[in-house]
C-alpha positions as CSV (number, residue, x, y, z in Angstrom):
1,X,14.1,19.5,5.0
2,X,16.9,17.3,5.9
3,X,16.5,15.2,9.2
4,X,19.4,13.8,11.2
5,X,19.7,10.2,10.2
6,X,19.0,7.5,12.8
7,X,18.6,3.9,11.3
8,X,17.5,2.3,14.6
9,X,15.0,4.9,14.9
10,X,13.9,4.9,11.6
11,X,13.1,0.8,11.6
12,X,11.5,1.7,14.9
13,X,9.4,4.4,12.7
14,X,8.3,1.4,10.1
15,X,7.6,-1.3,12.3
16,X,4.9,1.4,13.9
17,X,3.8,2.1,10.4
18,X,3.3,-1.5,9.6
19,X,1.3,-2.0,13.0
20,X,-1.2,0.8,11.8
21,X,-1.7,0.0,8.5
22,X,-2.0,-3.8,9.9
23,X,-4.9,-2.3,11.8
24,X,-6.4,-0.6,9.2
25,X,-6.5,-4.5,7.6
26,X,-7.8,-5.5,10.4
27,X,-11.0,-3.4,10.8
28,X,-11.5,-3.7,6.9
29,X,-11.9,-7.3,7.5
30,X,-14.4,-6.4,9.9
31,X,-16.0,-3.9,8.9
32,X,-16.7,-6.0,5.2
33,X,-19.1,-7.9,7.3
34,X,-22.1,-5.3,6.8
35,X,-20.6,-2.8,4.5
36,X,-19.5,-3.0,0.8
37,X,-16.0,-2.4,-0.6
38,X,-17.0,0.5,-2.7
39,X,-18.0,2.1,0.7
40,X,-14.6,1.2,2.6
41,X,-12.7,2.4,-0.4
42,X,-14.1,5.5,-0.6
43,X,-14.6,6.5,3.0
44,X,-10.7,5.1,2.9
45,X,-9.8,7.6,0.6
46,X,-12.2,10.6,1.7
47,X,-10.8,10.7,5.1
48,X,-7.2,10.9,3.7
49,X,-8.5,13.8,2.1
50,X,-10.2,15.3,4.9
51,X,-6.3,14.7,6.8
52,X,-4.2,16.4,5.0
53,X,-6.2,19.7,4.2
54,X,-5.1,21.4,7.4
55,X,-1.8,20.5,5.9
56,X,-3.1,23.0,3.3
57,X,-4.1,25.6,5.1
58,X,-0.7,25.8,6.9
59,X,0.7,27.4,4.0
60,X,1.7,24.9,0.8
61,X,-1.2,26.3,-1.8
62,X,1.7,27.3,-3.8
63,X,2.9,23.6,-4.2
64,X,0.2,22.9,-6.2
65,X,0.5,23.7,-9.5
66,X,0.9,21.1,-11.8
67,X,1.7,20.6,-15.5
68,X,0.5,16.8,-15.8
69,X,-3.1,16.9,-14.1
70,X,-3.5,13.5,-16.5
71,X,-0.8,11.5,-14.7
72,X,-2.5,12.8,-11.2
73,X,-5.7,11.0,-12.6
74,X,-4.0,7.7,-13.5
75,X,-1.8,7.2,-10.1
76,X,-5.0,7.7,-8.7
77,X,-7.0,5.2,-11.1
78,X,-3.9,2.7,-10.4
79,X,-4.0,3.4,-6.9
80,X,-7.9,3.1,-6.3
81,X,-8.3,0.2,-8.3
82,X,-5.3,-1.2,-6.3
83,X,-7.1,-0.2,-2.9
84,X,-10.2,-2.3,-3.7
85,X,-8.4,-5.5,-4.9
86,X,-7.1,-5.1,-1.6
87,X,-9.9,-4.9,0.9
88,X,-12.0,-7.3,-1.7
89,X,-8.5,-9.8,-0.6
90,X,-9.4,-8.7,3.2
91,X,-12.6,-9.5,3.4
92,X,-12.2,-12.9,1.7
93,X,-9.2,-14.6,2.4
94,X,-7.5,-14.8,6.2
95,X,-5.9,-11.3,6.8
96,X,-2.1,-12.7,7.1
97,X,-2.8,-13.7,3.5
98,X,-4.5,-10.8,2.1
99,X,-1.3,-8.3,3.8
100,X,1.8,-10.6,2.3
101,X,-0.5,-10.4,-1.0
102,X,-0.3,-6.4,-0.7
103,X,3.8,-6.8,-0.2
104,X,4.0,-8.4,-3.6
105,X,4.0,-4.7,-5.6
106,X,7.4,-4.3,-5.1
107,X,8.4,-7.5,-7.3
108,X,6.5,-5.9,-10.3
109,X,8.6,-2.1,-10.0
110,X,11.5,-3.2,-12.1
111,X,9.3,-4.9,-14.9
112,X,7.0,-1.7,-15.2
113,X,9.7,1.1,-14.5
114,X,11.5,-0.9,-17.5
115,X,8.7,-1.5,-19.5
116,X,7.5,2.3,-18.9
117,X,10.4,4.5,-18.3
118,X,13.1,2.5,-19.8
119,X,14.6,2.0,-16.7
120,X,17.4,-0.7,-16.8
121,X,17.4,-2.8,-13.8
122,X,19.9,-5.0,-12.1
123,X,19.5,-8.9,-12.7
124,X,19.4,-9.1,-8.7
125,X,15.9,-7.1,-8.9
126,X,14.6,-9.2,-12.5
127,X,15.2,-12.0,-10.1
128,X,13.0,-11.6,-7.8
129,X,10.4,-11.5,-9.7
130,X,10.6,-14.7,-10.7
131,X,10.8,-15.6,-7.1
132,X,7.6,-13.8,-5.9
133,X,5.4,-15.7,-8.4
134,X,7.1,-19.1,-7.1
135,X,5.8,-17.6,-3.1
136,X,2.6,-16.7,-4.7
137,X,2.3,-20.3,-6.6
138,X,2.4,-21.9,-2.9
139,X,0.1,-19.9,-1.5
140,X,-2.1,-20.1,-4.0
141,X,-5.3,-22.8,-3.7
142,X,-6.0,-23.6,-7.2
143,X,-8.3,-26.5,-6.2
144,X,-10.2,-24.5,-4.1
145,X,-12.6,-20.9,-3.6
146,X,-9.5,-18.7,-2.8
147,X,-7.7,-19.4,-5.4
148,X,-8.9,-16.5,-7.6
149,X,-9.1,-14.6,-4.6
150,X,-5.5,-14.9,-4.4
151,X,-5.0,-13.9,-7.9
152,X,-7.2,-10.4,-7.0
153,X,-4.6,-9.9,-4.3
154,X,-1.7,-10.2,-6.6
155,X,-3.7,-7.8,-8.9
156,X,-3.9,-5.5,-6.1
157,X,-0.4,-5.9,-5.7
158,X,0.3,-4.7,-9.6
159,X,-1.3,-1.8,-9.9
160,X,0.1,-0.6,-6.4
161,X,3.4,-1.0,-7.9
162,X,2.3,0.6,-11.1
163,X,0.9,3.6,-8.7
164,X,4.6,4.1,-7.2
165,X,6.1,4.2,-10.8
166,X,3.9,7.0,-11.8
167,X,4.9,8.9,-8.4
168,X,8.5,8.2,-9.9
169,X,7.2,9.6,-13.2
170,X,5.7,12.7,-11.3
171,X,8.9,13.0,-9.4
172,X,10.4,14.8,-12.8
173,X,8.0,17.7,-12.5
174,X,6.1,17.8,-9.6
175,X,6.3,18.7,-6.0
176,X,5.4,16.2,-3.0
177,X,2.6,18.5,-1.9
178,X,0.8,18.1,-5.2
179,X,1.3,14.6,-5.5
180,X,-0.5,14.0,-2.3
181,X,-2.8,16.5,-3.0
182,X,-3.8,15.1,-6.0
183,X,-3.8,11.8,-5.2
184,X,-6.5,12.5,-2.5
185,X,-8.5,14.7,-4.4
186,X,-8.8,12.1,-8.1
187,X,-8.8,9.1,-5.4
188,X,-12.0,10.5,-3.1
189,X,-13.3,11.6,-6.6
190,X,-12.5,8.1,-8.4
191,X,-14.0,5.9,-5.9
192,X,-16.8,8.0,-5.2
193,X,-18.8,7.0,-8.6
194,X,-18.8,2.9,-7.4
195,X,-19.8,4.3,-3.7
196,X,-22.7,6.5,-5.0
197,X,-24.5,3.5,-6.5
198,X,-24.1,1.1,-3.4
199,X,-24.1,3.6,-0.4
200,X,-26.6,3.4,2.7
201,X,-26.1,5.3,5.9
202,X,-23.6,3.1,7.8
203,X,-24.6,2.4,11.3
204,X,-22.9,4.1,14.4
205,X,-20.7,0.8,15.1
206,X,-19.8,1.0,11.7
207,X,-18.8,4.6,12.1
208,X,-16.1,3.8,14.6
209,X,-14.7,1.1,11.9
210,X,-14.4,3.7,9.2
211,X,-13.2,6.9,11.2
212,X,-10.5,4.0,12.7
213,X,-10.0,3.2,9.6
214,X,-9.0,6.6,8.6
215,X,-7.3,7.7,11.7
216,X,-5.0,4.3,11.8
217,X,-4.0,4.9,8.2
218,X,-3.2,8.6,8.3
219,X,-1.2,7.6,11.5
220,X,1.1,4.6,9.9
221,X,1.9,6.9,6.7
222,X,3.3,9.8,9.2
223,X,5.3,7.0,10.9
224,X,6.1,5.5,7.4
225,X,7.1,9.3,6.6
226,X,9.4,10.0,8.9
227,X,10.8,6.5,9.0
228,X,12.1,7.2,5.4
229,X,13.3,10.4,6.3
230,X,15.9,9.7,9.0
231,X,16.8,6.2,7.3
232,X,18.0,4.8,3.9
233,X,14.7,2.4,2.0
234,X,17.4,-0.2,1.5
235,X,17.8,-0.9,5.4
236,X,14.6,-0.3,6.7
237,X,12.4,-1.2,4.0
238,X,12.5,-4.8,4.7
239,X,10.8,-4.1,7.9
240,X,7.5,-2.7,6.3
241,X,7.0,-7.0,5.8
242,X,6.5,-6.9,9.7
243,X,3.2,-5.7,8.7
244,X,2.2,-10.0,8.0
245,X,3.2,-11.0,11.4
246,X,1.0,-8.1,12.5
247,X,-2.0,-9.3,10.9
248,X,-1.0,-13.2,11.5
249,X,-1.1,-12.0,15.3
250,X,-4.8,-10.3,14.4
251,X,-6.2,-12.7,12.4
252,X,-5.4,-15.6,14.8
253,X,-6.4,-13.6,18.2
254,X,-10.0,-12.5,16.5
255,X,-11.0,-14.6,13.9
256,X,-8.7,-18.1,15.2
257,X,-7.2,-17.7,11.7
258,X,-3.5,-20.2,11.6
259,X,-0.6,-20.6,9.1
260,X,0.0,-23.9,7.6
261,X,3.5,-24.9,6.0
262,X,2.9,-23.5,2.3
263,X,1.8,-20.3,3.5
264,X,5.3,-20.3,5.7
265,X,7.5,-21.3,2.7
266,X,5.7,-18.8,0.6
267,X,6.0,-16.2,2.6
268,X,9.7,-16.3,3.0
269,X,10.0,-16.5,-0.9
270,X,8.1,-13.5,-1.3
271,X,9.8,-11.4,1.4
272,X,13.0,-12.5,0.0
273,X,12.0,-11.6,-3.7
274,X,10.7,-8.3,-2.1
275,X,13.8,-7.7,-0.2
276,X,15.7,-7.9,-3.6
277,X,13.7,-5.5,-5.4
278,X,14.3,-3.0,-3.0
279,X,17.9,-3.0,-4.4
280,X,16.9,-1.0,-7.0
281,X,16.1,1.8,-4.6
282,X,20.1,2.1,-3.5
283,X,20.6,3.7,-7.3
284,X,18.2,6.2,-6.9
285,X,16.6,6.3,-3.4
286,X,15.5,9.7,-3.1
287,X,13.0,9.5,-6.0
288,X,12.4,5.8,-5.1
289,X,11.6,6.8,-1.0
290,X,9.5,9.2,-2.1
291,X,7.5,7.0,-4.3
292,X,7.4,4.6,-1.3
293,X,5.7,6.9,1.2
294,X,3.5,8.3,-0.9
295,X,1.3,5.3,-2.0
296,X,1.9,2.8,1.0
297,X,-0.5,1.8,2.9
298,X,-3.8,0.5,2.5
């Protein structure tokens, strides 16, 4: 379907994405005060599921045939695996710094999409990476606790780039319906073996967390949706980076969480190197877009 392009709307579209899915951050944080990260990830991922089966039912079984159920299984490894370095980043480290962290997958797409599809990249985009690691490197606290923390973050931020270069590799065969179906299913499926062997009955506070959780994140990804689909990725993707000043606003009005100077500096290197690396979607930006709303988010 082709939707009347807006640019002014579409940023307006992402900065409302970035404001859910820095909510969704926001009650993971919270929430990772009584409950375990294999339970957020999988309640996470479950109640995407449980989201887009009326989707389903409305008529798109035939979209989901697929001829490369093992590439489903791996998006969904990279993207599970990404989702727990993730809320593991939340629950430890202030929640500005554990949503720039997340913003670091875009550096990594050239290096893999080269490395894996023998994509050929601009220098502009192999510069940013570069770049990112010197943003990282400031707010990184090698002398103290967070320090690894950090470096789980930036893992998190890996294999959700390497999750949005197998949606570009099932972009050659498959339709968007069954890369979202899929995704949910192998995701739910994936993180439901760590949740089985940690799971208790979560209490009814922590009910409103994880259905929030949920309902913020299915939200934001409709926004992020339609954002894309009335705009070009290279204009309004640098507004997805709102989503820091989102949590810096949440983390400092609930847990008195402040910025110092090297997270500042940082910051601005990363958004820059991130800004960069979205050049690479003006060659291709249909396959890239789509690779984009599909696995943002938390």
């Amino acid at each position: 379907m082709r939707y009347q392009q807006n640019i002014f709307l579409g940023a307006l579209f992402i900065l409302l994405s970035e404001l859910m899915f820095a909510s969704v951050g926001a009650l993971v944080k919270q929430a990772s005060n009584t409950l375990p990260n294999e339970s957020l990830v999988f309640m996470r991922n479950f109640m995407g599921l449980l989201f887009i089966v009326p989707v389903l039912l409305h008529g798109r079984l035939k979209n989901l045939h697929t001829r490369v159920p093992q590439l489903h299984l791996l998006r969904a490894v990279f993207g599970v695996s990404a989702m727990y370095c993730y809320f593991y980043a939340l629950a430890h480290l202030p929640l500005a710094d554990a949503v720039l962290l997340k913003t670091t997958s875009p550096i990594f797409i050239p290096l893999i999409a080269w490395l894996w599809l023998g994509e050929k990249n601009s220098m502009i985009a192999l510069l940013a990476v570069p770049i990112g690691f010197v943003g990282v490197g400031l707010i990184l606290d090698p002398a103290g606790e967070t320090g690894w923390i950090t470096l789980v973050g930036v893992l998190g931020g890996l294999l959700a780039a390497a999750a949005k270069v197998t949606v570009r590799r099932l972009a050659r065969t498959e339709s968007t319906a069954s890369t979202v179906f899929y995704f949910a299913v192998f995701g739910t499926l994936v993180s439901f073996i760590p949740m089985s062997l940690v799971w208790t009955m979560p209490a009814l506070h922590e009910w409103y967390y994880l259905v929030g959780i949920g309902l913020f994140a299915s939200i934001g990804q409709l926004f992020l949706t339609r954002g894309y689909a009335i705009a070009p990725v290279a204009k309004v993707g640098p507004f997805t980076y709102f989503s820091v000043v989102f949590a810096a606003f949440y983390g400092y009005v609930f847990w008195g969480e402040t910025l110092d100077l090297y997270f500042v500096l940082g910051a601005a290197l990363i958004i820059i190197a991130g800004v960069l690396a979205i050049g690479l979607w003006r060659r291709r930006p249909q396959d890239y877009q789509r690779a984009e709303q599909e696995v943002s988010g938390p």
